[in-house]
C-alpha positions as CSV (number, residue, x, y, z in Angstrom):
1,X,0.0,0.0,0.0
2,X,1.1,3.4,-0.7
3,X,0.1,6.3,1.4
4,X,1.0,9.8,0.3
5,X,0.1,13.6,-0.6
6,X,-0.2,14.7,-3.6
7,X,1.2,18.8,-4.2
8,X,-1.2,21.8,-4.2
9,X,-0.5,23.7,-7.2
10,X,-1.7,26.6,-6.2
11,X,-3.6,29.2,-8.8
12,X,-3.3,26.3,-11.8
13,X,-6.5,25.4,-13.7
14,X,-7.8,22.5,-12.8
15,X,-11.4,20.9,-14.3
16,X,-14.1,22.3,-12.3
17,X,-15.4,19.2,-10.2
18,X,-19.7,18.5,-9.8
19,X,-21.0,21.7,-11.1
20,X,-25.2,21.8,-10.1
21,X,-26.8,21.5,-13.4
22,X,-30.6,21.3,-14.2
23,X,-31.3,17.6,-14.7
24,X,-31.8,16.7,-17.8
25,X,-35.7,16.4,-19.1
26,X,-35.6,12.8,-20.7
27,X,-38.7,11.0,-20.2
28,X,-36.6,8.6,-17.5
29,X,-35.1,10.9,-15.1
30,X,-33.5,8.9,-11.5
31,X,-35.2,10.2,-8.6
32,X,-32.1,12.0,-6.9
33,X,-34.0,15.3,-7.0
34,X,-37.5,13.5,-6.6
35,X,-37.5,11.6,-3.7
36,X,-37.9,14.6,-1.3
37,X,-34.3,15.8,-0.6
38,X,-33.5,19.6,-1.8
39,X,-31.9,19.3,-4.6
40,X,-28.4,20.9,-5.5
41,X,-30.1,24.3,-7.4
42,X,-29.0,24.8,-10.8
43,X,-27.4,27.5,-11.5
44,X,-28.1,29.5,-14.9
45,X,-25.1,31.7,-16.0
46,X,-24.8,34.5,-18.3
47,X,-22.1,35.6,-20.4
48,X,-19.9,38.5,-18.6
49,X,-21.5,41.7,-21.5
50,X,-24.7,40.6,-19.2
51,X,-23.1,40.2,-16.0
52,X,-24.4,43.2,-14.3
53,X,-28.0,41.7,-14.8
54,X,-26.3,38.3,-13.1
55,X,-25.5,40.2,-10.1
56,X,-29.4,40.8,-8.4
57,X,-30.2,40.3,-4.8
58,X,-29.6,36.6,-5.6
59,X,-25.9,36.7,-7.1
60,X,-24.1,39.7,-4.8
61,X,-21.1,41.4,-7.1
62,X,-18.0,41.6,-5.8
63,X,-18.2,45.8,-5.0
64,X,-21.8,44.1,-2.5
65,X,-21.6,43.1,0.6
66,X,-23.0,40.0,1.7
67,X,-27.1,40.0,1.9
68,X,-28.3,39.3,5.7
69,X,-29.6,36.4,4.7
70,X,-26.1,35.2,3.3
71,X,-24.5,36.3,6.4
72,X,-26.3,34.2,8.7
73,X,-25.3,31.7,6.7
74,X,-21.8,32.2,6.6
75,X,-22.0,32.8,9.9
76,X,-24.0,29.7,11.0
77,X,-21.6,27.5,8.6
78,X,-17.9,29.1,10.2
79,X,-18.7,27.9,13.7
80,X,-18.9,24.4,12.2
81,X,-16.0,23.8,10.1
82,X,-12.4,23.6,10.0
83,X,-11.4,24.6,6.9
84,X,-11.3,28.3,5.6
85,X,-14.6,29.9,4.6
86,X,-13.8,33.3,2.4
87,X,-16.9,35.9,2.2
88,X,-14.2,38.6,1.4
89,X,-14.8,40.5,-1.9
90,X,-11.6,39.8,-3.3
91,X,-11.9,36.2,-3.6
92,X,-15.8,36.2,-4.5
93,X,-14.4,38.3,-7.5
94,X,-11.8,35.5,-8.4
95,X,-14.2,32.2,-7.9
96,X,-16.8,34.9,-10.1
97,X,-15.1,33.4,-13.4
98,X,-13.3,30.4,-14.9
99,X,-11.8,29.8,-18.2
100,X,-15.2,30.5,-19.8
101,X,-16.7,33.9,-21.0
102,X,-19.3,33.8,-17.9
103,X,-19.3,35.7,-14.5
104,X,-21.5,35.1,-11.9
105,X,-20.1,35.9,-8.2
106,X,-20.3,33.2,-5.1
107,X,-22.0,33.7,-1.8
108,X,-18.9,32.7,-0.3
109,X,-16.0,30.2,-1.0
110,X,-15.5,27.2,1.1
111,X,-12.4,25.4,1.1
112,X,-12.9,22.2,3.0
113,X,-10.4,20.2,4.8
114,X,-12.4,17.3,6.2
115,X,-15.3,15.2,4.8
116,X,-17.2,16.9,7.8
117,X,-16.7,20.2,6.5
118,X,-18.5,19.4,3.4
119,X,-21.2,17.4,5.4
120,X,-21.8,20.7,7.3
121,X,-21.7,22.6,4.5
122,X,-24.4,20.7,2.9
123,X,-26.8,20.8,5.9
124,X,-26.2,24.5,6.7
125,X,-27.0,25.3,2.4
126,X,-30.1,23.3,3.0
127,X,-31.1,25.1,6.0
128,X,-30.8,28.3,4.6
129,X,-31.3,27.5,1.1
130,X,-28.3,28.5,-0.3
131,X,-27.0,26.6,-3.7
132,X,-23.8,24.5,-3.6
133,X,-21.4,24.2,-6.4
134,X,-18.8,22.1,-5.5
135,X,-15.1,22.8,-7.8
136,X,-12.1,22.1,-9.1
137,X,-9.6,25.1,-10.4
138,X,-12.5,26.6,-13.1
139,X,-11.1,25.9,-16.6
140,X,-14.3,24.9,-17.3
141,X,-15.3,26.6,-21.0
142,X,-18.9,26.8,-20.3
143,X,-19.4,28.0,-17.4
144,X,-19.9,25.5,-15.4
145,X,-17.5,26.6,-12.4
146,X,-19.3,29.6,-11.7
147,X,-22.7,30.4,-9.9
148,X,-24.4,32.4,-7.2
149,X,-24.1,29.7,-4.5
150,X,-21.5,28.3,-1.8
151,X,-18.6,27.1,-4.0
152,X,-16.5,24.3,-2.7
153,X,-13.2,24.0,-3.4
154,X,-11.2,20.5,-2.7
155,X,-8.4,21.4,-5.1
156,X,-6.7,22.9,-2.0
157,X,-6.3,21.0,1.0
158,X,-8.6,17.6,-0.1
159,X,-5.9,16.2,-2.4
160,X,-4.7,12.9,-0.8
161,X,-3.6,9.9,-2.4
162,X,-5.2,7.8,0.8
163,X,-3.5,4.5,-0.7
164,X,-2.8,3.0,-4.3
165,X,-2.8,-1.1,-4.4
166,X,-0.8,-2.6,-6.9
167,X,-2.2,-6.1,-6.2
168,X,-6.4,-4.9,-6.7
169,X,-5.0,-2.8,-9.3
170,X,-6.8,0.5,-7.6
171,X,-6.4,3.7,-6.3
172,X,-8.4,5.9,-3.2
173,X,-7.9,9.6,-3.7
174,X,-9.6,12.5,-2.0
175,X,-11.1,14.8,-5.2
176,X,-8.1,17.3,-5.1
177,X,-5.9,14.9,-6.5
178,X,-4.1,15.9,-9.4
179,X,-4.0,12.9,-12.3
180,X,-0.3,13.3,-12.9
181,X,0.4,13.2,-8.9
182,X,-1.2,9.8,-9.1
183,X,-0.1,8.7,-12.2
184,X,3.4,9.5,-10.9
185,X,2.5,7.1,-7.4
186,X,1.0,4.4,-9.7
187,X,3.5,4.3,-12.0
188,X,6.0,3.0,-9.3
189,X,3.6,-0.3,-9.4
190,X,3.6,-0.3,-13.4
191,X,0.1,1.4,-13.8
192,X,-1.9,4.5,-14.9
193,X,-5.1,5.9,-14.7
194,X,-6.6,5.0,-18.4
195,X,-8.5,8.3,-19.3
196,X,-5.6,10.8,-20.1
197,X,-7.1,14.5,-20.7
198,X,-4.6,17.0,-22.2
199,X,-4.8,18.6,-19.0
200,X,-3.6,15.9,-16.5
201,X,-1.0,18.3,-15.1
202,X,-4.1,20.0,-13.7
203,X,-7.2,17.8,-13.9
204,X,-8.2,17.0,-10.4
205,X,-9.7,13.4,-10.4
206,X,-12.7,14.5,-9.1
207,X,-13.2,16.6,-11.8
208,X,-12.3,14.1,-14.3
209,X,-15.6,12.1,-12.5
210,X,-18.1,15.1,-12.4
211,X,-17.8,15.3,-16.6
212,X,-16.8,11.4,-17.1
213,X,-13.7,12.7,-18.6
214,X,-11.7,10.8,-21.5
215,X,-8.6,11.5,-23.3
216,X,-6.4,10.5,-26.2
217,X,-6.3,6.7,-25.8
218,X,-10.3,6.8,-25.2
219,X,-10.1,4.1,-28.2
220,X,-8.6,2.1,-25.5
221,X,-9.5,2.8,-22.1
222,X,-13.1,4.8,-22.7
223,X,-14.3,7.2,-20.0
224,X,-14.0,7.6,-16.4
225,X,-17.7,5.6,-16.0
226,X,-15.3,2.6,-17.2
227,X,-12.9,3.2,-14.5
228,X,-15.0,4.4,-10.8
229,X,-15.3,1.6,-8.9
230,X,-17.0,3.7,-5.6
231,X,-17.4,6.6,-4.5
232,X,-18.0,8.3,-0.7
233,X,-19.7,11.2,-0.2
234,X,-23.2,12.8,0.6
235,X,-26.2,13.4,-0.4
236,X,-27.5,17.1,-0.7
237,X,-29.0,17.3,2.5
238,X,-25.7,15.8,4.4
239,X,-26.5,12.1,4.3
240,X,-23.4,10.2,3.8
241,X,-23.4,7.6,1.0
242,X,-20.7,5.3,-0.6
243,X,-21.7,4.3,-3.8
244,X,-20.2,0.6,-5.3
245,X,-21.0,-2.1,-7.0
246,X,-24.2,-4.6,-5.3
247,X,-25.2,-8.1,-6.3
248,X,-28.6,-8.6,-6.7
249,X,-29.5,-9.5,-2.9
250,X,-27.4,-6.9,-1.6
251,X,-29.1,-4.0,-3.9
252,X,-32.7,-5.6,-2.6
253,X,-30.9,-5.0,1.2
254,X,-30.7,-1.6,0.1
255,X,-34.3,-0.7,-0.3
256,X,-34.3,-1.4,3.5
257,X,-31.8,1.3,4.7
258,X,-33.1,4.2,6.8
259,X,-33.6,7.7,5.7
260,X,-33.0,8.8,2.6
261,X,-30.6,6.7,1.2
262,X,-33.5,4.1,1.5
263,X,-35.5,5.9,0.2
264,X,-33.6,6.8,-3.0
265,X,-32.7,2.9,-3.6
266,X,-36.3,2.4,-3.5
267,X,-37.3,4.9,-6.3
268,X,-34.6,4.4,-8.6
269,X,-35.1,0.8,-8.6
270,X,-38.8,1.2,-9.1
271,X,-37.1,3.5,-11.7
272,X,-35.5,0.5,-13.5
273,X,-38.6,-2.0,-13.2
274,X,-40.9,0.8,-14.9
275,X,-38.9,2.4,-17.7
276,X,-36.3,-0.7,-18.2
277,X,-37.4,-1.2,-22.1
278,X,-37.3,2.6,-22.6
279,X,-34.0,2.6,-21.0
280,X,-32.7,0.1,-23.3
281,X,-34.1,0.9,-26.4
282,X,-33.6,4.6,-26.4
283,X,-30.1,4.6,-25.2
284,X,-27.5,5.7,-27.8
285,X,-25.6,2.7,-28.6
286,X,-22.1,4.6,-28.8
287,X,-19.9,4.4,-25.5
288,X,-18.0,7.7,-25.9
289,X,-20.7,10.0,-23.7
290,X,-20.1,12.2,-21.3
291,X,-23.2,12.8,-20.1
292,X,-23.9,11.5,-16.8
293,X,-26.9,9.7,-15.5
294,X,-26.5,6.5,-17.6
295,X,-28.8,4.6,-16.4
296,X,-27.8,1.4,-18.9
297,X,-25.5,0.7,-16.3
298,X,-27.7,-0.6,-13.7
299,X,-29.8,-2.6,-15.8
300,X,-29.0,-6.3,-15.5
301,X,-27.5,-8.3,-18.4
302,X,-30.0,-10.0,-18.8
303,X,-32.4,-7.0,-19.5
304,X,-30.0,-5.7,-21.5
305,X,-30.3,-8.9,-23.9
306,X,-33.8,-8.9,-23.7
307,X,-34.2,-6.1,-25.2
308,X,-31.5,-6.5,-27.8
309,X,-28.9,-3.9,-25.9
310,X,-25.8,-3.9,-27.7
311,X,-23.2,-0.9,-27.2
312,X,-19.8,-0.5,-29.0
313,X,-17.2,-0.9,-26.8
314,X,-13.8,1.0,-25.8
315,X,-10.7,-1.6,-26.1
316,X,-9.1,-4.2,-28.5
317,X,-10.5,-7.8,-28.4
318,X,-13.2,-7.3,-26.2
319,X,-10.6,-6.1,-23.5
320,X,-12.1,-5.8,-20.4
321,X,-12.5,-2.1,-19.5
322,X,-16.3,-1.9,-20.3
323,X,-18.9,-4.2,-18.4
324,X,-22.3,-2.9,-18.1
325,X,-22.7,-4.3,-14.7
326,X,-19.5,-5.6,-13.4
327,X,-19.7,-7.2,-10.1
328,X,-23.1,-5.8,-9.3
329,X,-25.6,-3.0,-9.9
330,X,-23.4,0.5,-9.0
331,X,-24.7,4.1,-8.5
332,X,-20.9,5.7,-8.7
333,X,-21.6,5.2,-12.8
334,X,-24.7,7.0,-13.2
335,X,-22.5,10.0,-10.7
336,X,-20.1,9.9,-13.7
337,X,-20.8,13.1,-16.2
338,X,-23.4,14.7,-13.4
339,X,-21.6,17.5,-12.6
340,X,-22.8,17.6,-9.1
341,X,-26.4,17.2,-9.7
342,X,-26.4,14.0,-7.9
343,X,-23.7,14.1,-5.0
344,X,-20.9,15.9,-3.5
345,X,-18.4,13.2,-3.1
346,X,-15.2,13.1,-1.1
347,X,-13.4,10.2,-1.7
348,X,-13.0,8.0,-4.8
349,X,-11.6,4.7,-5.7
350,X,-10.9,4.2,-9.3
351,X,-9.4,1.3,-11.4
352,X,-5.6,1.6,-12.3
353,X,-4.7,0.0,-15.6
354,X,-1.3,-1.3,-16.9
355,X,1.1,1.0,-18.3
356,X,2.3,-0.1,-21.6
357,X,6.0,-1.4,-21.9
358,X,6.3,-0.2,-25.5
359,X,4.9,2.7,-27.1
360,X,5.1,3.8,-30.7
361,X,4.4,6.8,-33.5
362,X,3.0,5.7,-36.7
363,X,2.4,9.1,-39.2
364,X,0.5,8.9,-42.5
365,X,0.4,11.8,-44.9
366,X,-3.0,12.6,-46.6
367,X,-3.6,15.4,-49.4
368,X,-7.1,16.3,-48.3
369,X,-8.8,15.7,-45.2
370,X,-11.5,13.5,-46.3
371,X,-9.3,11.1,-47.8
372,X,-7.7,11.1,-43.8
373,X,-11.3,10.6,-42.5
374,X,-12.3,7.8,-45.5
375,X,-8.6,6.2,-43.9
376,X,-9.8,5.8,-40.4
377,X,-12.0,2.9,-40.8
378,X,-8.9,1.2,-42.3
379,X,-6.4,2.8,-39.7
380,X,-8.7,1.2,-36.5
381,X,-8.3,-2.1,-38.4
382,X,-4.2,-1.6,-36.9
383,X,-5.5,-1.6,-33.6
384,X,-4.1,1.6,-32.6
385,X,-4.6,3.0,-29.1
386,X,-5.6,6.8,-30.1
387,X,-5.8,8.4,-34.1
388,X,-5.3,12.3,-34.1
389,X,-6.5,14.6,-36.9
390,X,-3.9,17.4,-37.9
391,X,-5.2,19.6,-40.9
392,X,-4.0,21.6,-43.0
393,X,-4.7,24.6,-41.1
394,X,-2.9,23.3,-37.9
395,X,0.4,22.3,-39.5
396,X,0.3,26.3,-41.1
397,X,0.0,27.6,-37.6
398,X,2.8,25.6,-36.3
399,X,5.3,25.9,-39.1
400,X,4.1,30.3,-38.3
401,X,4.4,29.7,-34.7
402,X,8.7,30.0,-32.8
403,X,9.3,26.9,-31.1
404,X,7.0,24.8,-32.8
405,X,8.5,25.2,-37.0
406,X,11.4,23.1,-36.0
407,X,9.7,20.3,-34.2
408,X,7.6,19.5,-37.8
409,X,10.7,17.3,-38.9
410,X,8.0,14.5,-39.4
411,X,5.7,16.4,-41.7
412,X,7.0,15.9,-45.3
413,X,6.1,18.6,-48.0
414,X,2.4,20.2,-47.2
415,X,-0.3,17.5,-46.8
């Protein structure tokens, strides 16, 4: 076992981590935000030219002070906590914006240091119904890191690698953690995290969770739905949940649980058992979405093959990185993509994959690009672990750009 801490990297973007979002309006919806519980408020966000009109009673601008209403809650929420709560107008003003072209000011910015600060900080928002957006470092493009609620960041001081096991081939990281900090411990056993976003010197994994992030080997190893194996966390009014994979018995136990996680188990499998058929034949077939509350995943196999289920897979050879129900039916997948509209977790415990021993380049040279996009379907047939598209266009802006011309020593005349 490996115990460690990953590094804080201070004011670096990372992906913004369970944004509230409106739940989407399909006809089969899981009963998160029906089954009584407030649920996380979404949070509509405007582009900065309309800003001012953002900043009403209900979204203070950073020149405001805090309503009384907000203050009581900041105030309620401080004497509960240990980790830094910042109602000062400076940082409002900073957590206002992320790498999108949207600015909406927080109530207040809560950086948590236990799982108790979050739990308190969900009971107290309740309370006083004040939204909760739960974050990374906000280079989200669309404005998803930004809203008039509490925003909770975990990049700072909730970034621990709790333990990495070679032999299970898995990892337990608090959501701060940064994916090159634990590819860097894993790495030491021979493994990675599969998904591998551009930005894995600043993608927090619970980031890469809230939008079921992917990367450039996705042909391979899919999306982060193919790689949570639980997660522990709470619900939105403070009840704690871990989320894994159940057998059959054990999901029927679950119905039995007190409170609202009983509750919830109840109506989304009464969820399942009504819409089942709808859920399987109106599911896109293709694997590569983002979107969270996939409720494929908890239907059994053998639904799924009643009702002629079949979904293209990530891997080669039927490699083993997608299984619609794995050991068990498992609510940390339909979490996946959610963006915080279903949990605020706090701990997560994700598959580690082998790292590859050998590695290797292939380039082929195309005079227009559809004749690269007809190639593709023949280029897959290689079994390649990631194809990447450079136009035209790109190579110009390279050969244009200092300290990129002389790297395009592989590119032969102008394709």
């Amino acid at each position: 076992m490996v115990r460690r801490r990953a590094g804080f990297f201070g004011n670096a973007a990372k992906p913004d981590l369970l944004r509230p979002r409106a739940a989407s309006h399909s006809p089969v919806v899981p009963p998160f935000c029906r089954s009584g519980l407030p649920p996380f408020m979404p949070t509509p966000t405007v582009p900065v030219s309309r800003a001012a009109s953002a900043r009403s009673s209900s979204a203070p601008s950073p020149a405001e002070p805090l309503a009384a209403h907000h203050r009581d809650f900041t105030d309620a929420l401080a004497q509960r906590i240990e980790g830094d709560l910042r109602t000062d107008e400076m940082t409002r003003a900073l957590y206002a914006t992320d790498a999108s072209m949207y600015q909406v000011t927080p109530v207040a910015v809560l950086l948590p240091r236990t799982s108790a600060d979050v739990q308190a900080a969900l009971r107290a928002s309740k309370r006083f119904d004040v939204p909760v957006l739960p974050r990374g470092g906000g280079s989200a493009l669309a404005g998803q890191a930004v809203g008039p609620a509490l925003v909770i960041d975990f990049s700072r001081y909730m970034s621990e690698i709790i333990d990495v096991d070679p032999q299970a081939q898995t990892a337990r990281v608090e959501p701060g953690v940064v994916l090159d900090d634990l590819n860097r411990a894993a790495a030491e056993h021979g493994l990675m995290v599969g998904p591998d976003p551009a930005s894995s010197n600043r993608a927090t994994l619970g980031g890469m969770v809230a939008n079921n992030a992917t990367g450039t080997h996705s042909i391979l190893y899919g999306n982060m739905i193919h790689h949570v194996r639980s997660l522990r966390g709470f619900l939105a009014d403070g009840t704690p949940v871990t989320f894994g994979a159940l057998s059959e018995e054990e999901w029927r136990a679950a119905y039995q649980r007190d409170g609202a996680e009983g509750r919830l188990y109840r109506e989304i499998g009464a969820l399942l058992s009504e819409g089942k058929t709808a859920i399987a034949r109106d599911t896109p077939r293709h694997w590569r979405r983002n979107s969270g509350y996939r409720l494929e995943h908890l239907l059994s196999e053998e639904t799924l093959a009643e009702e002629a289920f079949t979904e293209t897979r990530p891997g080669i050879d039927g490699d083993p990185y997608f299984e619609p129900m794995e050991d068990g039916r498992n609510l940390a997948k339909i979490v996946c993509g959610s963006e915080g509209t279903l949990m605020t977790f706090t701990e997560i415990e994700v598959r580690l994959v082998e790292r590859p021993e050998r590695t290797a380049l292939g380039i082929a040279h195309f005079e227009t690009r559809q004749g690269a996009l007809r190639a593709v379907e023949r280029i897959l047939e290689t079994k390649p672990s990631a194809v990447e598209l450079f136009d035209g266009v790109i190579l110009e802006r390279c050969r244009a750009a200092p300290g990129f011309a002389d790297k395009l020593t592989f590119v032969e005349e102008t394709p």
